[in-house]
C-alpha positions as CSV (number, residue, x, y, z in Angstrom):
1,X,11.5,-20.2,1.0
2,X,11.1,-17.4,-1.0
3,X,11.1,-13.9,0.2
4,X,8.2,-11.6,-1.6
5,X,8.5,-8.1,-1.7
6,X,5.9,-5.9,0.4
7,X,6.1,-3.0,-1.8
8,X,3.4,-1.5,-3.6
9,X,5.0,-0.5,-6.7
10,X,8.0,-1.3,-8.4
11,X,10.2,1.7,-9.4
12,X,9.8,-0.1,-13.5
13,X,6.2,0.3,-12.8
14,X,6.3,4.1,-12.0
15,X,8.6,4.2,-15.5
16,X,6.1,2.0,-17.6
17,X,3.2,4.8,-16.3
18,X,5.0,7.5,-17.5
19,X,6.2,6.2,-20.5
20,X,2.9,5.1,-21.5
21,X,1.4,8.5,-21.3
22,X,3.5,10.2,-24.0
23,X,0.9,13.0,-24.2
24,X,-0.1,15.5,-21.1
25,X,-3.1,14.2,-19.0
26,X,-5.6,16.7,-18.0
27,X,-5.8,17.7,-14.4
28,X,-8.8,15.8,-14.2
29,X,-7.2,12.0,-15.8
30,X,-4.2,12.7,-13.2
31,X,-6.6,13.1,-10.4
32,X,-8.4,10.1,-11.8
33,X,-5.1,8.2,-12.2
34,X,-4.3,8.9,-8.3
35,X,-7.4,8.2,-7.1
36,X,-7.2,4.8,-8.7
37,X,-3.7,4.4,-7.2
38,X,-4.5,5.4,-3.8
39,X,-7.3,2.8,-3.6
40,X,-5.1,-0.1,-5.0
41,X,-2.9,0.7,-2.5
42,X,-4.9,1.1,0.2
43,X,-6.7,-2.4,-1.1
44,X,-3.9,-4.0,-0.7
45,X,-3.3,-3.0,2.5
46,X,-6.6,-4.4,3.6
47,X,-5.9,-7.6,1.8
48,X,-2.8,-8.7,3.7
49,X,-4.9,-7.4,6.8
50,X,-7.4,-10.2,6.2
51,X,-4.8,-12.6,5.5
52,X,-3.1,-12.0,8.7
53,X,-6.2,-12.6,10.5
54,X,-7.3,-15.0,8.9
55,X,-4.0,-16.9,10.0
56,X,-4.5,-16.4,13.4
57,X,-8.0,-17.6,13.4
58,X,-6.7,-21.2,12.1
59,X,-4.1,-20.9,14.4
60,X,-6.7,-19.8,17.4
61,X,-8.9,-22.6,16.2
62,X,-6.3,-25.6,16.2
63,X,-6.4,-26.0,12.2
64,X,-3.5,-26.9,10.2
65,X,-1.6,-23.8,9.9
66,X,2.4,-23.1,10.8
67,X,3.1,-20.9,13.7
68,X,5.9,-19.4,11.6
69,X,3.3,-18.4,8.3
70,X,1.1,-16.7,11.0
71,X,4.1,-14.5,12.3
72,X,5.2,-13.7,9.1
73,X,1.8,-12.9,7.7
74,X,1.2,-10.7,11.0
75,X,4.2,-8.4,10.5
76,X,3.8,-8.1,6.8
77,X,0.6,-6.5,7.5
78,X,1.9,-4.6,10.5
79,X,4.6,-3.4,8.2
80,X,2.4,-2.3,5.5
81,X,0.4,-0.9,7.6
82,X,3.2,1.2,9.3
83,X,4.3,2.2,6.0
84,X,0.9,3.7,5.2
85,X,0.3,5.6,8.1
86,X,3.7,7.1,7.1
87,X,2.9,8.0,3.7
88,X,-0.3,9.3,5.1
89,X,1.4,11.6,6.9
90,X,3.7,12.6,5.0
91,X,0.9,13.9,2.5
92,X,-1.2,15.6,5.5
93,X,2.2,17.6,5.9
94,X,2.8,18.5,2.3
95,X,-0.6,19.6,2.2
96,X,-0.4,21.8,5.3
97,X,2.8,23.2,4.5
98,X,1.2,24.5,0.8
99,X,-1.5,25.5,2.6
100,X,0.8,27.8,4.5
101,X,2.2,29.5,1.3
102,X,1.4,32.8,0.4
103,X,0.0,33.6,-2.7
């Protein structure tokens, strides 16, 4: 069985970006760029949230479905999840802590 990676993004992905830019992005294509980020992120969060419970609902309802994919499909999305929640608050911190600074 093959292990799959739970990661968002791959550190060559965060070097293709960059690389492709070449040029300076406006504040406003960054903030773009992020924003697009943050939701594919936070889709695929969702998306392994789904397919967790909809493992347990086949297991729930007797279908054909192997204990072992349901455990393994529940703590990916508790996983990613967790990580999340971290990086979420990581970034409320940052924020307060330049919020803080003096001018």
């Amino acid at each position: 069985m093959a292990i799959n990676s739970i990661s968002l993004i791959t550190p060559t992905q965060i070097t293709n970006q960059t690389d492709k830019l070449g040029v300076q992005a406006t504040p406003y294509e960054a903030g773009k760029n992020f924003s697009n980020y943050l939701s594919n992120a936070i889709e695929s969060v969702n998306n392994q949230q789904i397919q967790s419970d909809t493992f347990t609902q086949k297991l729930i309802t007797g279908q054909d479905v192997d204990l072992h994919e349901v455990m393994i499909a529940s703590q990916k999305a508790s996983i990613t999840l967790s990580a999340t929640m971290e990086v979420r608050n990581k970034v409320i911190d940052a924020y307060q802590e330049i919020m803080r600074m003096s001018i």
